[in-house]
py3Dmol code that shows the C-alpha trace and the ligand (Angstrom):
import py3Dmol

protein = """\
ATOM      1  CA  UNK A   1     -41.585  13.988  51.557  1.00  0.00           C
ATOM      2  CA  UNK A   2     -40.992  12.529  55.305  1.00  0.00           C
ATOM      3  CA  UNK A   3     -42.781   9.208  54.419  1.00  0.00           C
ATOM      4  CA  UNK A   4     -42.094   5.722  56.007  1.00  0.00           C
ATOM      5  CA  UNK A   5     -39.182   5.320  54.073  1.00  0.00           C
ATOM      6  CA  UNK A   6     -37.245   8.435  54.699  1.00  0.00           C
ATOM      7  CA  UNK A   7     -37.576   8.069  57.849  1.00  0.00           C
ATOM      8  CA  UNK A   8     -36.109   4.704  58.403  1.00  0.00           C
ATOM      9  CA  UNK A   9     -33.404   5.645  56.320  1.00  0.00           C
ATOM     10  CA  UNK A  10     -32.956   8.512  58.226  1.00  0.00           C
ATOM     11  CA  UNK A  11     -32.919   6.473  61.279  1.00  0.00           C
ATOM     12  CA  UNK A  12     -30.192   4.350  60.229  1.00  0.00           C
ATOM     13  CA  UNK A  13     -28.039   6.732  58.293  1.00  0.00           C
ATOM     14  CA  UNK A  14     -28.407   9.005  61.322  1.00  0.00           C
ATOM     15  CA  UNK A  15     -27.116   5.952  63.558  1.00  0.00           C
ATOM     16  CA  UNK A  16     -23.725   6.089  61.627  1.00  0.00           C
ATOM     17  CA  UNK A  17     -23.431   9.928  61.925  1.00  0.00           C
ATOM     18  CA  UNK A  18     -24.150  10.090  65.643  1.00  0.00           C
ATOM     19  CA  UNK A  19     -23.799   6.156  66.423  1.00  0.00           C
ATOM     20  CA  UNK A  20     -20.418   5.857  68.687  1.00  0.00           C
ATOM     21  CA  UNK A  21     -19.708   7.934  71.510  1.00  0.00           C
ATOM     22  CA  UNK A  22     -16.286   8.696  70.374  1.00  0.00           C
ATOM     23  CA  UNK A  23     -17.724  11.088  67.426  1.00  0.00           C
ATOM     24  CA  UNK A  24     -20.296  12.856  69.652  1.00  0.00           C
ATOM     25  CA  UNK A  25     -18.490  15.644  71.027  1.00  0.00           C
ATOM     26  CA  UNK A  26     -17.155  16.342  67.918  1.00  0.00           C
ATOM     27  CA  UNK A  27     -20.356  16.350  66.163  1.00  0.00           C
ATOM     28  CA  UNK A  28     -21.319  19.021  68.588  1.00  0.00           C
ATOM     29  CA  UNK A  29     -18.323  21.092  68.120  1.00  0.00           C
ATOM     30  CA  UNK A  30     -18.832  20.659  64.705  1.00  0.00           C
ATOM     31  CA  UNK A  31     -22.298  21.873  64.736  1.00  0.00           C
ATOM     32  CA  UNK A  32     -21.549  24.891  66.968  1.00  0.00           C
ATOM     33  CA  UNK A  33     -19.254  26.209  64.982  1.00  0.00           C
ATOM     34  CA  UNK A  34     -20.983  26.136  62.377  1.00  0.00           C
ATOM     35  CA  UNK A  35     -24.408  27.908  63.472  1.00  0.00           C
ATOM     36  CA  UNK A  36     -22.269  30.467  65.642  1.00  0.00           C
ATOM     37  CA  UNK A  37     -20.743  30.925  62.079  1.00  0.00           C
ATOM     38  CA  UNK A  38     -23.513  31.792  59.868  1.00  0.00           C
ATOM     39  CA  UNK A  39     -25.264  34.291  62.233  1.00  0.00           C
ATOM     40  CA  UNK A  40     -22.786  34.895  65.455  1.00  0.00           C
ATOM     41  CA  UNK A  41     -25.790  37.086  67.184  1.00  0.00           C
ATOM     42  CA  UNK A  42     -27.151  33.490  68.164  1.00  0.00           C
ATOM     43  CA  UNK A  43     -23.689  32.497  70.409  1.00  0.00           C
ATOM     44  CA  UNK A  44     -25.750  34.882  72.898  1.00  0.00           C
ATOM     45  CA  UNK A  45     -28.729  32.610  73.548  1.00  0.00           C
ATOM     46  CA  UNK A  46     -25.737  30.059  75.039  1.00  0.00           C
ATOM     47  CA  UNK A  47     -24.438  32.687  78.118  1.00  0.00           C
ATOM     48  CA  UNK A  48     -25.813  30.318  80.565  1.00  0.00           C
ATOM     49  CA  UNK A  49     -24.227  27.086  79.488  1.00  0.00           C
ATOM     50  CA  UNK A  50     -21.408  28.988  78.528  1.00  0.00           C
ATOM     51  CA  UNK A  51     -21.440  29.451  74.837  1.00  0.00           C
ATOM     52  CA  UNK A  52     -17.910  31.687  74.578  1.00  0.00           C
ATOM     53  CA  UNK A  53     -16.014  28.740  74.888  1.00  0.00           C
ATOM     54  CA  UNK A  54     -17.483  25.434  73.191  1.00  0.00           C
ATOM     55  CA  UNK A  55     -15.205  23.418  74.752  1.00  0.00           C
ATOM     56  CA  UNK A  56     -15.812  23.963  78.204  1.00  0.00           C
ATOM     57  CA  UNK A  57     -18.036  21.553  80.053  1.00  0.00           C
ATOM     58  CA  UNK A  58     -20.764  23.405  80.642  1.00  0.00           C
ATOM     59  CA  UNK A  59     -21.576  24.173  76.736  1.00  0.00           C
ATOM     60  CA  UNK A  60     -20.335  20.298  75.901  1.00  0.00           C
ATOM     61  CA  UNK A  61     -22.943  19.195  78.377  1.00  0.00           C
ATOM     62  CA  UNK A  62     -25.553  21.716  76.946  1.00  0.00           C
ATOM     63  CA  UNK A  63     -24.375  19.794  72.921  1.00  0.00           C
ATOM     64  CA  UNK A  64     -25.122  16.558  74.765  1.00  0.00           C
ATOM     65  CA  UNK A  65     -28.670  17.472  75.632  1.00  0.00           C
ATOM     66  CA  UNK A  66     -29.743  19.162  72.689  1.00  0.00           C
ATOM     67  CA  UNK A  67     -27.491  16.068  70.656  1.00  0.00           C
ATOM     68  CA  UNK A  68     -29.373  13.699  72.686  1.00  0.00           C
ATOM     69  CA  UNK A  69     -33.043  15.418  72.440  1.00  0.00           C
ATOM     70  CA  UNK A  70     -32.023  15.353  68.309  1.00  0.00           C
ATOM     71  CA  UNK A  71     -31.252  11.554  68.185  1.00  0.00           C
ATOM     72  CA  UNK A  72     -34.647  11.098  70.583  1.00  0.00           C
ATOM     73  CA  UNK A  73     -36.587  12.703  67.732  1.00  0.00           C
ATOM     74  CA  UNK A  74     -34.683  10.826  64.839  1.00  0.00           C
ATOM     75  CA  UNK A  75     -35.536   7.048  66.590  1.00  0.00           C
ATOM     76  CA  UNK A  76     -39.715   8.208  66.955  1.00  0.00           C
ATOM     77  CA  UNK A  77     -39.952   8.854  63.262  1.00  0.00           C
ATOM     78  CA  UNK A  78     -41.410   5.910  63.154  1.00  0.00           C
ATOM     79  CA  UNK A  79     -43.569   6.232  65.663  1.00  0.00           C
ATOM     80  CA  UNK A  80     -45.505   9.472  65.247  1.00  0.00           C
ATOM     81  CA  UNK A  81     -47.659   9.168  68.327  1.00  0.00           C
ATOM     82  CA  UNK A  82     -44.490   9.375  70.717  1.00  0.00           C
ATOM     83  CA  UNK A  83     -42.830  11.828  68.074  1.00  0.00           C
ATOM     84  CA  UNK A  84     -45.713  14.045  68.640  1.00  0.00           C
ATOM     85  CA  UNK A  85     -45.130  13.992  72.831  1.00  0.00           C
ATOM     86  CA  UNK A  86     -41.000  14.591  72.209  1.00  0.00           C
ATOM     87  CA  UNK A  87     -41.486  17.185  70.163  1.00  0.00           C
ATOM     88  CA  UNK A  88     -44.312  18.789  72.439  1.00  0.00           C
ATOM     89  CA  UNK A  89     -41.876  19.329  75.261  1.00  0.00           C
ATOM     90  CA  UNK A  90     -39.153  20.231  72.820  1.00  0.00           C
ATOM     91  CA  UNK A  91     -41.666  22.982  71.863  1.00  0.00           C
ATOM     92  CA  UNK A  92     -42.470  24.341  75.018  1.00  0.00           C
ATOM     93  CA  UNK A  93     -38.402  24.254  76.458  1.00  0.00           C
ATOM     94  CA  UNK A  94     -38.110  26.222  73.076  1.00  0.00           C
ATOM     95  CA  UNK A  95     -40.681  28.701  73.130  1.00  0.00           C
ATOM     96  CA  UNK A  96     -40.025  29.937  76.848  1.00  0.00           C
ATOM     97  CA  UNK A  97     -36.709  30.457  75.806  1.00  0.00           C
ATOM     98  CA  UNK A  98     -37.920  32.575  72.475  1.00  0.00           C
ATOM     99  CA  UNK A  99     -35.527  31.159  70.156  1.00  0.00           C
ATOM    100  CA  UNK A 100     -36.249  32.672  66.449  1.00  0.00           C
ATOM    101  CA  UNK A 101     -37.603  30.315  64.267  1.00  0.00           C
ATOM    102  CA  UNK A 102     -35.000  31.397  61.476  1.00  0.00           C
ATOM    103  CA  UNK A 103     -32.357  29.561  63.837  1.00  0.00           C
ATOM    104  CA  UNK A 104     -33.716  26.240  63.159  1.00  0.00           C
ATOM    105  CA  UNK A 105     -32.768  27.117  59.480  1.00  0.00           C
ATOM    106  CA  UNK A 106     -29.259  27.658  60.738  1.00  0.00           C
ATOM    107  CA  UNK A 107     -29.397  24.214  62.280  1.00  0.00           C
ATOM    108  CA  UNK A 108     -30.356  22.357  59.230  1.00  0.00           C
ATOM    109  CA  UNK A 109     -27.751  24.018  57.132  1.00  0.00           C
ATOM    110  CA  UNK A 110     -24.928  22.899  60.039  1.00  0.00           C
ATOM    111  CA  UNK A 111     -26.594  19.601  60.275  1.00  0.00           C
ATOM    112  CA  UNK A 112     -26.836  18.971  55.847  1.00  0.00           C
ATOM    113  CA  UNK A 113     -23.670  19.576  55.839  1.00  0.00           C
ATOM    114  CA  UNK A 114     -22.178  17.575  58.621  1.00  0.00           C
ATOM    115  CA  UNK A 115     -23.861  14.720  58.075  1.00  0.00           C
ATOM    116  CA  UNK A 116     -22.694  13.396  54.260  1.00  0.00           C
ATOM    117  CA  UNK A 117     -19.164  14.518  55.726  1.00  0.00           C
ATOM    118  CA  UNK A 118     -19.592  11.380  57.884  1.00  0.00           C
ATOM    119  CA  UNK A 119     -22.184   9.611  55.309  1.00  0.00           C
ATOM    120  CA  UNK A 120     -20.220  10.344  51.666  1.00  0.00           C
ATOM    121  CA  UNK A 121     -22.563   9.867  49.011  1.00  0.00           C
ATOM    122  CA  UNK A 122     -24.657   7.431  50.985  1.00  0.00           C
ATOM    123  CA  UNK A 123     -26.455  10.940  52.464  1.00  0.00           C
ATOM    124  CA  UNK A 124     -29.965  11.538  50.782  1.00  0.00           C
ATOM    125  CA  UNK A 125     -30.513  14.802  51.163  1.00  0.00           C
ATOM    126  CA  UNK A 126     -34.412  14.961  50.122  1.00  0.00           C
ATOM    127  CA  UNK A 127     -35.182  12.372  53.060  1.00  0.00           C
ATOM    128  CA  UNK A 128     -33.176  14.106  55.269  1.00  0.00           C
ATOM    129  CA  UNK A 129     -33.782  17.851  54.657  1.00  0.00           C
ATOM    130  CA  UNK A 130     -37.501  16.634  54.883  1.00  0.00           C
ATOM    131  CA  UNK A 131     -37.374  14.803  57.702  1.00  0.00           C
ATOM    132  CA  UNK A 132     -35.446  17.444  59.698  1.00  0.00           C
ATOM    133  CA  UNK A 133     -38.359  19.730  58.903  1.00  0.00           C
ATOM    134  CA  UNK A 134     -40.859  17.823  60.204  1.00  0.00           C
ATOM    135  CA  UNK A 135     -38.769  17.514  63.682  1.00  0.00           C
ATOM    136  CA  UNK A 136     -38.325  21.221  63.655  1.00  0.00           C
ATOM    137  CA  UNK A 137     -41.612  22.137  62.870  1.00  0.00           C
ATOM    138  CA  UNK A 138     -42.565  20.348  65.798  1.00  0.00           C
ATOM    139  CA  UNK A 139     -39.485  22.310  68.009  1.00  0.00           C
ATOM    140  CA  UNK A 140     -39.847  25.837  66.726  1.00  0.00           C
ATOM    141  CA  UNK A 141     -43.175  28.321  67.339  1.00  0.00           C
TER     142      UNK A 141
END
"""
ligand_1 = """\
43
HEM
C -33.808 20.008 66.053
C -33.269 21.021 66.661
C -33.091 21.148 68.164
C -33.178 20.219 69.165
C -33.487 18.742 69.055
C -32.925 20.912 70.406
C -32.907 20.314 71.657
C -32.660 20.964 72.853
C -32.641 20.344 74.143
C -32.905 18.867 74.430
C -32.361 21.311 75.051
C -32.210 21.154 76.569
C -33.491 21.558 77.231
C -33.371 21.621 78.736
O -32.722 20.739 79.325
O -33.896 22.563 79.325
C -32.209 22.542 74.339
C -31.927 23.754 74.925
C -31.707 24.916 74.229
N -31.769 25.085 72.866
Fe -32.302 23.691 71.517
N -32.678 22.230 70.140
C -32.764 22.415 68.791
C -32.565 23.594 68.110
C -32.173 24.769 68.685
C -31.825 25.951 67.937
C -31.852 26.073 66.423
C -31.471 26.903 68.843
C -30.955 28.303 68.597
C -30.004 28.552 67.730
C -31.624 26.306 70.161
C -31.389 26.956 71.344
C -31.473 26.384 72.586
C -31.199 27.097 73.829
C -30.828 28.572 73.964
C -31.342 26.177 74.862
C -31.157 26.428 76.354
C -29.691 26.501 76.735
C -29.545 26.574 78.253
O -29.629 25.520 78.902
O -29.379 27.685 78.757
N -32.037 25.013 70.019
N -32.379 22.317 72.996
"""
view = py3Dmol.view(width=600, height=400)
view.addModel(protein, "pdb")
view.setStyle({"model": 0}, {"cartoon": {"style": "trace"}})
view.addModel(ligand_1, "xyz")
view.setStyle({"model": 1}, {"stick": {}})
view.zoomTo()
view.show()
């Protein structure tokens, strides 16, 4: 369960993950690859920030946003009222762009297995994989 105290450990363990600058384009890379991996039908949904080449600027910018609209989500978990109003407009920028909810699932797994790679065996997975839900529930239709 997401309670109070998965979700400050989240907070802070998602701090180290994502914390510095310096690893934040490779977390994204990272990511990428790994959800273009497991199903590469959804590299498709990127044409406009041009998802053939991860490394260009345009899809590196579009990592940043959706990076950035993650790490939003991860510092409201403890605060569900303004949770509630990020993930709201996550929703609707999700939902006009019909993204299949089964993609989300595709995120976590990228995401559960990134994250102890920078964690080790700090990483609880029940807090996180719960916690993630509750942020995608809140994204996906
Ligand atoms: C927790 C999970 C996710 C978060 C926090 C998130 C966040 C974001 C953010 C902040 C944007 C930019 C919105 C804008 O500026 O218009 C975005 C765009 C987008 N996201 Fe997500 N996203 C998530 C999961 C996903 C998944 C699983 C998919 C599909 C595999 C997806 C597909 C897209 C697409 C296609 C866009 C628009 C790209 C474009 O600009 O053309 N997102 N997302």
């Amino acid at each position: 369960e997401c309670g109070p105290m998965q979700r400050l450990l989240v907070k802070t363990q998602w701090n180290k993950v994502y914390g510095t600058s310096k690893v934040r384009d490779e977390a994204g890379h990272v990511l990428w690859k790994a959800i273009f991996a497991q199903d590469p039908e959804t590299r498709a949904l990127f044409k406009r920030v041009n998802g053939d080449d991860i490394y260009s600027p345009e899809f590196m910018a579009h990592s940043a946003r959706v990076l950035g609209g993650l790490d939003i989500a991860i510092s409201l978990l403890d605060n569900q009222a303004d949770l509630d109003v990020a993930l709201a407009h996550l929703h609707v920028q999700h939902v006009e762009r019909h993204i299949p909810t089964r993609y989300f699932d595709l995120f976590k797994n990228a995401l559960m297995e990134y994250a102890p790679s920078a964690l080790g065996r700090c990483f609880d997975k029940t807090a996180w994989s719960s916690c993630f839900d509750v942020i995608a529930n809140g994204i996906k239709e």
